[in-house]
C-alpha positions in Angstrom: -6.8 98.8 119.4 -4.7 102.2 119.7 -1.4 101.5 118.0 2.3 102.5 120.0 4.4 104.9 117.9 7.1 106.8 118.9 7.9 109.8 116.8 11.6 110.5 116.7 13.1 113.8 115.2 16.9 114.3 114.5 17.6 117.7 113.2 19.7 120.7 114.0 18.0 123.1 116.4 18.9 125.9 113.1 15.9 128.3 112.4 15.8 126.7 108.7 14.7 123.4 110.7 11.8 125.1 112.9 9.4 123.9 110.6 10.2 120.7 110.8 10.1 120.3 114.7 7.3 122.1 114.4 5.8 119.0 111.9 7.2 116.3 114.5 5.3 118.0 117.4 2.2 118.3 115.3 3.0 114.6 114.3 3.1 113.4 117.6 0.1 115.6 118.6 -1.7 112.5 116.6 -0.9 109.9 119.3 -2.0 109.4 122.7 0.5 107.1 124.7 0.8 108.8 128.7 4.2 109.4 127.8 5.1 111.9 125.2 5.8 110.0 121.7 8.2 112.6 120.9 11.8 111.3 120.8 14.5 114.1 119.8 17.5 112.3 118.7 21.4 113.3 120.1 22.8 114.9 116.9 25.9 115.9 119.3 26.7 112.3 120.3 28.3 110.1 117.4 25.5 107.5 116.7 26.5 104.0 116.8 26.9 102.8 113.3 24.9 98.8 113.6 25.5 96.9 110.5 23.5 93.6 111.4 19.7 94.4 111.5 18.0 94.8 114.9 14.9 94.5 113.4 15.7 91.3 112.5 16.2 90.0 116.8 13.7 92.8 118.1 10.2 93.2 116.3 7.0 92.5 118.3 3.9 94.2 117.1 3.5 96.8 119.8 6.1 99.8 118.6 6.5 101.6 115.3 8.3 104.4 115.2 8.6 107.0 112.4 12.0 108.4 112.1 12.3 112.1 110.6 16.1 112.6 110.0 17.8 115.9 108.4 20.0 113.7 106.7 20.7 110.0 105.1 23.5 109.2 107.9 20.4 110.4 110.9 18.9 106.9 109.7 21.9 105.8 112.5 19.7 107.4 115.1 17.4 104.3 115.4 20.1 102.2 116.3 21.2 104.8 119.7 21.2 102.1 122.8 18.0 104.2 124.2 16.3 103.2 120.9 17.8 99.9 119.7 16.4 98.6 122.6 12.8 98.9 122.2 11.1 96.2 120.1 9.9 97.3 116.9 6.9 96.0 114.6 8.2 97.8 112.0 10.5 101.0 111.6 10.1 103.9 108.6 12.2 107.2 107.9 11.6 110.1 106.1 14.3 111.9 105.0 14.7 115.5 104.7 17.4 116.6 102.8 17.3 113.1 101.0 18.7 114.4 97.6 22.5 113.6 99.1 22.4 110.2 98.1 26.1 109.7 98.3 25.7 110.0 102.2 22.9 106.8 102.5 23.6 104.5 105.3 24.4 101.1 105.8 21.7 100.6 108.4 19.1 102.4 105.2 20.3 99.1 103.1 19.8 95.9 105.6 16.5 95.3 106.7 16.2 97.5 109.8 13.9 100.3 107.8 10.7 98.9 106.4 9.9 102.0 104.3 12.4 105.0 104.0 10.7 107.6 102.5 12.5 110.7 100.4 11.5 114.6 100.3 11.3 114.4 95.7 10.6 111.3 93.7 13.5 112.4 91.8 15.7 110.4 94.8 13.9 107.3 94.6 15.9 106.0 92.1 19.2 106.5 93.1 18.1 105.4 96.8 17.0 101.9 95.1 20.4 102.2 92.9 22.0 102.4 96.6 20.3 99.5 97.7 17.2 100.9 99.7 14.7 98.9 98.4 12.1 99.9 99.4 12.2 104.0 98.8 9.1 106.1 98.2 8.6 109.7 97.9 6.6 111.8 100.1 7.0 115.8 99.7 7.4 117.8 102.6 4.7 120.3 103.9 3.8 123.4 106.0 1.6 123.6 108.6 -1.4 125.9 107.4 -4.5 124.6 108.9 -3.5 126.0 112.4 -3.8 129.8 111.2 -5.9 129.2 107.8 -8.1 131.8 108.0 -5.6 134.8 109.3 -3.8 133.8 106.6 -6.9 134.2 103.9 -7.1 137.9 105.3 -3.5 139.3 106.0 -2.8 142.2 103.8 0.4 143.0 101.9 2.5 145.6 102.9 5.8 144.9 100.3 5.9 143.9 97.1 8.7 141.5 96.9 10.3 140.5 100.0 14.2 139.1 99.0 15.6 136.2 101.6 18.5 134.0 101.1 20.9 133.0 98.3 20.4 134.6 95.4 22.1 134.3 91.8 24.8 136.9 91.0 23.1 139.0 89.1 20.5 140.1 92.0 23.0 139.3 95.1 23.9 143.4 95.3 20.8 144.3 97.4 21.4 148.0 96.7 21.6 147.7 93.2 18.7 145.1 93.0 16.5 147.6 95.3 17.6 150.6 92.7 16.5 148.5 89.5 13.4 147.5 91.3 12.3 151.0 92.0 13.0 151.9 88.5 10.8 149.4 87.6 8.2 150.5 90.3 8.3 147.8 92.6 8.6 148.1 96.4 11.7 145.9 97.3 12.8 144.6 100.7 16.0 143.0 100.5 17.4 140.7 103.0 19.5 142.3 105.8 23.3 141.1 106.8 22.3 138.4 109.6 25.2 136.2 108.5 27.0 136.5 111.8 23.9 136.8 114.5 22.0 134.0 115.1 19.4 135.7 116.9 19.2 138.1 114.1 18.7 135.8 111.7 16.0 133.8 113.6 14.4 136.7 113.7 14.7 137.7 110.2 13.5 134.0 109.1 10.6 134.3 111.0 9.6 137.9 109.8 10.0 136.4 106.3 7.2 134.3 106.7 4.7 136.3 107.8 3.2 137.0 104.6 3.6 140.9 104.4 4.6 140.7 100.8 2.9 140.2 97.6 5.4 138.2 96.1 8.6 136.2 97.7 12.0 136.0 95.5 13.6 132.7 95.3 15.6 130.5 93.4 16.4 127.2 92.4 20.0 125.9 94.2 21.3 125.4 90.4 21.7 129.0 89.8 22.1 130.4 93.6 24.2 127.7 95.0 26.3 127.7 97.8 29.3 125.3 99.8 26.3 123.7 101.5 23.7 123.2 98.8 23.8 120.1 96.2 26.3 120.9 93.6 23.6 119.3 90.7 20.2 118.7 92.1 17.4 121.4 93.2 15.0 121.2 95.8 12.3 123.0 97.5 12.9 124.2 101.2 10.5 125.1 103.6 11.0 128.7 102.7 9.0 127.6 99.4 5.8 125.9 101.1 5.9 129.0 104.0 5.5 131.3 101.4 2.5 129.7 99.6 1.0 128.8 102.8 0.9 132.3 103.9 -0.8 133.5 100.0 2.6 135.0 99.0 3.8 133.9 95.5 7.5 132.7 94.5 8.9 134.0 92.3 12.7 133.7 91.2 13.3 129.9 89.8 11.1 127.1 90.8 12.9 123.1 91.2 12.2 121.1 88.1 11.4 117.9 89.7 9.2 115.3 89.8 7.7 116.0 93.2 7.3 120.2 92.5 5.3 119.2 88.8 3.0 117.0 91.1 2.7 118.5 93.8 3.1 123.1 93.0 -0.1 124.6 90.7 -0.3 127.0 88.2 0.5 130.1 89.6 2.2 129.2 92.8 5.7 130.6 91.5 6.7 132.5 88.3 10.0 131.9 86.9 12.3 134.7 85.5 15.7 135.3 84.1 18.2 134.5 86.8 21.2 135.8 85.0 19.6 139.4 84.2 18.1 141.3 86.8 17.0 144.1 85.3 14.7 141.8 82.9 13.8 140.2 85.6 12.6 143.1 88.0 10.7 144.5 84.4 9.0 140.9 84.9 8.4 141.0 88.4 6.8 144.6 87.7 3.9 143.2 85.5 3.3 140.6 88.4 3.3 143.1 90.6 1.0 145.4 88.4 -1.7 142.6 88.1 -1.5 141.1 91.5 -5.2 141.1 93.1 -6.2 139.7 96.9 -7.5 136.7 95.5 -4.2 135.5 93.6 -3.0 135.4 97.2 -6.2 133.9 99.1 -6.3 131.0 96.2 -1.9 130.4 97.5 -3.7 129.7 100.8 -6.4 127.3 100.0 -4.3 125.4 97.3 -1.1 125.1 100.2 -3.9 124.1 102.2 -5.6 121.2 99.8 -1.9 120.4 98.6 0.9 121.2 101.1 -0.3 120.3 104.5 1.6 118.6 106.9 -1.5 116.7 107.7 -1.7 115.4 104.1 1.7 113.7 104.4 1.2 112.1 107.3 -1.8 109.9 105.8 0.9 109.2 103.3 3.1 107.8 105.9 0.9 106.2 108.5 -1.2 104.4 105.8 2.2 102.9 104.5 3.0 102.0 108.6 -0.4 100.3 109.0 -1.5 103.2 111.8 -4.8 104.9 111.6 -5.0 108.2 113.8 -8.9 108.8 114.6 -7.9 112.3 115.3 -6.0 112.6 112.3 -9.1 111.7 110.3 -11.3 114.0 111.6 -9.0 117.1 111.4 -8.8 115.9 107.4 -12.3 116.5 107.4 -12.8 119.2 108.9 -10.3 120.9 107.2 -11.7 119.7 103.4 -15.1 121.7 105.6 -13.3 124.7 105.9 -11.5 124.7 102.3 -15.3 124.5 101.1 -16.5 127.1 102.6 -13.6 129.4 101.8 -13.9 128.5 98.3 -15.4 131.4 96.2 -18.7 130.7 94.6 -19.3 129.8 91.5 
């Protein structure tokens, strides 16, 4: 018997959160109710803050719905009157930016979530220590089935393609470009877009094409910001775009649980983030023995490892759902990894 899910997303309409309404429509994509399973919650309308449990006056076993907030407070967004009013077998979140644990919600701590699920298993502790208890992790992903094999074949026009935050001693593009030409390298820093949000849409997006050999960036602990974590790192989707599209990271990789698990030898190289000029010297010898299969082996190990499609077995299996069609795109995409594996 097909199960009812709805799918609700609530995060900002940013470009840093395209990839993940792109995972909630490809999550969705897995269900086949007439109407669309896709729910985008109101983040411009305050969300009613229910402290009871509506779980606990509403469960049947006909709707479970998978909640994929930005943030710890977005848990709210199940209990919006459109929602709260459907009857629920069971009700799971996954939380995005899950490492602000000083933001977790009532609602998280009193029954109405069966499962809330965290982006690093580094948070599951000090979700239980907040009372969530039950908190598992499940690492997010990047959708690189859909163009697998363009990916496998796009050359590289750039060496090192430079986007975002960066620590002090590489945030002077001009200077940075100079010491990397010294060194040999062909650097493309990242333009002003600060103030043009069209620009920088389009700037984001032209980042993750995969035209460069290798893609600077750095842990949040030594290129933070007002809006970052001011003592926890974490890997955004800028990471998994990159290795999905065979381009390796190099800068200052998380240390966390979830990146030790889940990254492989060789999908980011760390350098000094307080010297550049050691570090473009670095970057130079990457650059010097960078071959087209270093990036084609990115793309089949983001493909084995970081699919969006892998995660979602993680969470359905955990919500009692089985998607048919989920299954057989699993195998046929375990086909085409075989067959774009080199021979032995």
């Amino acid at each position: 018997m097909p199960h009812d899910v709805d799918i609700i997303v609530g995060v900002p309409e940013g470009a840093g959160w395209a990839p993940i309404h792109e995972m909630a429509r490809l999550m969705a994509s897995y269900w086949t109710r007439a109407s669309s399973p896709l729910t985008r919650a109101h983040r411009s309308n305050p969300l009613p803050k229910i402290f009871g449990a509506p779980a606990a006056y509403s469960r049947r076993k006909t709707y479970r719905p998978l909640l994929s907030p930005a943030t710890p407070g977005q848990l709210y967004a199940i209990a919006q009157p459109r929602l709260a009013a459907r009857r629920y077998a069971g009700v799971y979140g996954w939380v995005i930016d899950s490492f602000w644990d000083d933001r977790i919600p009532a609602i998280a701590t009193n029954g109405t979530y069966n499962t809330v699920f965290v982006a690093d298993r580094d948070d599951v502790h000090d979700w239980r220590s907040a009372g969530v208890k039950k908190t598992c992790g499940c690492f997010p992903g990047v959708q690189t089935w859909s163009k697998f094999d363009e990916h496998l074949a796009h050359p590289k026009t750039t060496d090192v393609l430079r986007v975002g935050r960066q620590p002090s001693a590489y945030d002077d593009d001009e200077r940075t470009a100079e010491l990397a030409r010294q060194a040999g390298n062909n650097l493309r820093g990242a333009p002003a877009v600060r103030r043009n949000r069209s620009r920088i849409r389009r700037v984001f997006a032209e980042s993750t094409r995969g035209r460069q050999s290798l893609y600077w960036l750095f842990s949040t602990l030594v290129s933070p910001a007002s809006y970052t974590h001011p003592n926890k790192e974490y890997i955004t989707g800028r990471w998994t775009d990159a290795l999905a599209h065979g381009v390796t990271v190099v800068g200052q990789v998380p240390k966390t649980e979830s990146t030790r698990e889940i990254l492989w030898d060789g999908a980011t190289v760390d350098i000094d983030p307080q010297d550049a000029r050691a570090g473009l010297d670095a970057v130079a010898q990457l650059v010097s023995e960078w071959t087209p299969e270093q990036s084609r082996n990115q793309v089949r190990m983001a493909l084995q490892r970081l699919d969006w499609r892998h995660r979602f077995t993680e969470l359905f299996q955990a919500a009692g759902l089985r998607s048919p069609r989920l299954d057989a795109d699993l195998k046929a995409m375990a086909a085409d990894l075989a067959d774009a594996s080199p021979s032995l």
